[in-house]
Backbone as ProteinMPNN parsed JSONL, in Angstrom:
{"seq_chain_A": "XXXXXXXXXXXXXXXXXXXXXXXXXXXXXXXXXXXXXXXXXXXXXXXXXXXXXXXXXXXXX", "coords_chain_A": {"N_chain_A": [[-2.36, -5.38, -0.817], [-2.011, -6.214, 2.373], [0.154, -5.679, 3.158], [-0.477, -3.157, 4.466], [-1.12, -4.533, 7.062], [1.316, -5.636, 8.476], [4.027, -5.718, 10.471], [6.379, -3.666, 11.024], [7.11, -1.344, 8.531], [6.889, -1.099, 4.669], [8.343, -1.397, 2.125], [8.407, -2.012, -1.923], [9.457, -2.968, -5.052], [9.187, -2.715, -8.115], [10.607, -4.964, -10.447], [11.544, -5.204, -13.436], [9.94, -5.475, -16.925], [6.512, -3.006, -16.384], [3.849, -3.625, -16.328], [0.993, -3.491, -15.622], [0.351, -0.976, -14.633], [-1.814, 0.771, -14.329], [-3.608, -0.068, -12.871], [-1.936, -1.172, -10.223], [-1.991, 1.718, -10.201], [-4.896, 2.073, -9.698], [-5.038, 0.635, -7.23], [-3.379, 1.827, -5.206], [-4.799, 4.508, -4.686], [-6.827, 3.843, -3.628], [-6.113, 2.747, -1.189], [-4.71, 4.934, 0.035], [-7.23, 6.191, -0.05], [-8.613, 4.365, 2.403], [-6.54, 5.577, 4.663], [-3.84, 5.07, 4.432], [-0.82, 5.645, 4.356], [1.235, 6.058, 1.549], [4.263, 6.13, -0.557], [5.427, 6.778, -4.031], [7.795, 6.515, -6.128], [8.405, 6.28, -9.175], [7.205, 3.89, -9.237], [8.773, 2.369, -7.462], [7.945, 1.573, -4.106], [6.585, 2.769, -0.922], [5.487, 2.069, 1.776], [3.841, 2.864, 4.581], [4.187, 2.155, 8.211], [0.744, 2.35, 9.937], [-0.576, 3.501, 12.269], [-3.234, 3.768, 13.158], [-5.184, 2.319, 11.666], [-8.135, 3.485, 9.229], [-9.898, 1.627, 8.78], [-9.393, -2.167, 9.426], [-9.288, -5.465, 8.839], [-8.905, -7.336, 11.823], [-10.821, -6.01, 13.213], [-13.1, -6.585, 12.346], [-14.224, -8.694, 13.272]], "CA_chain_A": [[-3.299, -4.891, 0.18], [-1.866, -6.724, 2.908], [1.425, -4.271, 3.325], [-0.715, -2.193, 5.98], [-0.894, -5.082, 8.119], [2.639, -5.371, 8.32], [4.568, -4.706, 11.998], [7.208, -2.793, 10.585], [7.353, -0.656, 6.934], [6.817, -2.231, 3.96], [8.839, -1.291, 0.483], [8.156, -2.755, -2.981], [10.619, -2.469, -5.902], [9.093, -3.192, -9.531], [11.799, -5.035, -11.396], [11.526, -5.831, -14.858], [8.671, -4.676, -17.372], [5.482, -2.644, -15.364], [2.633, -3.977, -17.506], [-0.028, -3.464, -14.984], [0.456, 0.166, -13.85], [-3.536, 1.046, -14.282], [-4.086, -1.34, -12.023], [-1.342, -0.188, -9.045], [-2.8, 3.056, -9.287], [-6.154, 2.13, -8.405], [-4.621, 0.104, -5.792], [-2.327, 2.586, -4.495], [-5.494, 5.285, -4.792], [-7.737, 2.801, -2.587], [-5.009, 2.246, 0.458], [-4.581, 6.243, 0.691], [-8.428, 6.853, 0.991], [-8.113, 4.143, 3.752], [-5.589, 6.317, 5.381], [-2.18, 4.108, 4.523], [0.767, 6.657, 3.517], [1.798, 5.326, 0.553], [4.692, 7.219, -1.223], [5.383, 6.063, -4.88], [9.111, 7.093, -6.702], [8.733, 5.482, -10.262], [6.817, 2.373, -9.135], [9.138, 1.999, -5.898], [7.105, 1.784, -3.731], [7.06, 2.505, -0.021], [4.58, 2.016, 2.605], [4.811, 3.446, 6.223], [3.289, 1.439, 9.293], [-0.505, 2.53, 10.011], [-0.785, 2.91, 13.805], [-4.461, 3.967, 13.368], [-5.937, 2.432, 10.229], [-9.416, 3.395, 9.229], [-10.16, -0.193, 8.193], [-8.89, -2.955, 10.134], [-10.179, -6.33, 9.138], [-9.873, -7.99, 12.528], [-11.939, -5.349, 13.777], [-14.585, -6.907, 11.674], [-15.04, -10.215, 13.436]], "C_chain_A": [[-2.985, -5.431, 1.573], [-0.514, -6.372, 3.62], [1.056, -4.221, 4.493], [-0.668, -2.977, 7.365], [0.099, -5.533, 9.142], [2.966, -4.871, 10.091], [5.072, -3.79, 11.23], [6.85, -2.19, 8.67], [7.739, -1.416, 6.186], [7.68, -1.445, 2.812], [8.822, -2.243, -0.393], [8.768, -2.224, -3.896], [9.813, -3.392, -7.008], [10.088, -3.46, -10.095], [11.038, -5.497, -12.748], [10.328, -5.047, -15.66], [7.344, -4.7, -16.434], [4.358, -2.755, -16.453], [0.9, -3.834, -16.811], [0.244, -2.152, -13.958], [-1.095, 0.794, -13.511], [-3.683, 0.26, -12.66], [-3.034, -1.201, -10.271], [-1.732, 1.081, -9.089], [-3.778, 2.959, -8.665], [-5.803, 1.518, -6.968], [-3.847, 1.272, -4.957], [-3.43, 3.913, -3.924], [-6.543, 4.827, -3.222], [-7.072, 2.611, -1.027], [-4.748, 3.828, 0.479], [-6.085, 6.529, 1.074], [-8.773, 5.901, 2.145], [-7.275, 5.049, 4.82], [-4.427, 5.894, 5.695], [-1.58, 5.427, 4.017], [1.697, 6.007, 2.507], [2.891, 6.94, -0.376], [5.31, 6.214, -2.873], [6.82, 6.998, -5.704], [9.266, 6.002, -7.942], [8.453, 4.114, -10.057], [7.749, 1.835, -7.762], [8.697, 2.57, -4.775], [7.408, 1.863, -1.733], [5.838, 2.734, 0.986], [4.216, 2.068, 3.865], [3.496, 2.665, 7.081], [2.102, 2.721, 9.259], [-0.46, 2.248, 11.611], [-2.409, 3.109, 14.102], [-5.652, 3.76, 12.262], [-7.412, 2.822, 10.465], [-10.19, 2.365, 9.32], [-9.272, -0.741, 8.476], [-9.441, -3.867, 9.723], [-10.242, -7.122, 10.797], [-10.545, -7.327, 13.288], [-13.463, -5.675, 13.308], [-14.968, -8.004, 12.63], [-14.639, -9.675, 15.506]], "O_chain_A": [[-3.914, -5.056, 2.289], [-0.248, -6.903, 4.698], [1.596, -4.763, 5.457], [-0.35, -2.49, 8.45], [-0.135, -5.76, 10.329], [2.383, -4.007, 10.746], [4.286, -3.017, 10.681], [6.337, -2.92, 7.822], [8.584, -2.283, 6.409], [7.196, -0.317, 2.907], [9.145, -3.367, -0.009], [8.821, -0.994, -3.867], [9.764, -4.614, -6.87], [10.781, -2.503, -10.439], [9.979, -6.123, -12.802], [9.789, -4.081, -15.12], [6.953, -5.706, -15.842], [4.146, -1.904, -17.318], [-0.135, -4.047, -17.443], [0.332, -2.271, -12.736], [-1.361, 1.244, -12.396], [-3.903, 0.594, -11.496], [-3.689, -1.148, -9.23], [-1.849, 1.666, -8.012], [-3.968, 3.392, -7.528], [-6.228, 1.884, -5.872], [-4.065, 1.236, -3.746], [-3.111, 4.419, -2.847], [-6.787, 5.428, -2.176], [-7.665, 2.365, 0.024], [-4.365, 3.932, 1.644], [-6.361, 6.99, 2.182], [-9.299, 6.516, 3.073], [-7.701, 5.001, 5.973], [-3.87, 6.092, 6.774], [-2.168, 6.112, 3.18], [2.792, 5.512, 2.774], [2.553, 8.088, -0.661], [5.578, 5.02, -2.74], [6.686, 8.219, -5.785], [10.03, 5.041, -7.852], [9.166, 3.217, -10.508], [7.321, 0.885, -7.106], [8.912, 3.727, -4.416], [8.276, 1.151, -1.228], [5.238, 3.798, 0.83], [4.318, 0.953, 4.378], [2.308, 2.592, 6.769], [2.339, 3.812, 8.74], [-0.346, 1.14, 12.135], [-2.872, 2.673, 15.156], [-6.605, 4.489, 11.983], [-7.962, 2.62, 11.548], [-11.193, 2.355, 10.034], [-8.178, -0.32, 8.103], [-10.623, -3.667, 10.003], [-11.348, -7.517, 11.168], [-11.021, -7.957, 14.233], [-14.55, -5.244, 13.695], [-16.179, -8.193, 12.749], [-14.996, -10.42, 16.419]]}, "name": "protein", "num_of_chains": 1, "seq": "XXXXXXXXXXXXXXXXXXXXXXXXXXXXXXXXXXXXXXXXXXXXXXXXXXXXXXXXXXXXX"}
């Protein structure tokens, strides 16, 4: 969850056994209705800068 904050584009590469795929979908489900662009190719994962997130935390404080 911490990707979007990211200057530049983030990619993530699952190596080895994916034993918690349930569990990256909801995550992956949750950061698109934010409005992150998440594209997903067999668990490699790739995550494009956010120049206008919906949700910002330090917009909270």
């Amino acid at each position: 969850m911490a990707a979007p904050l990211s200057e530049n584009d983030v990619e993530i590469e699952v190596i080895g056994e994916l034993v918690s795929k349930p569990y990256i979908d909801i995550t992956l489900a949750m950061m698109e209705d934010f409005g992150i662009n998440v594209t997903n190719h067999k668990y490699k994962l790739s995550i494009l800068k956010v120049t206008n997130p919906i949700f910002h935390p330090v917009h909270i404080w």
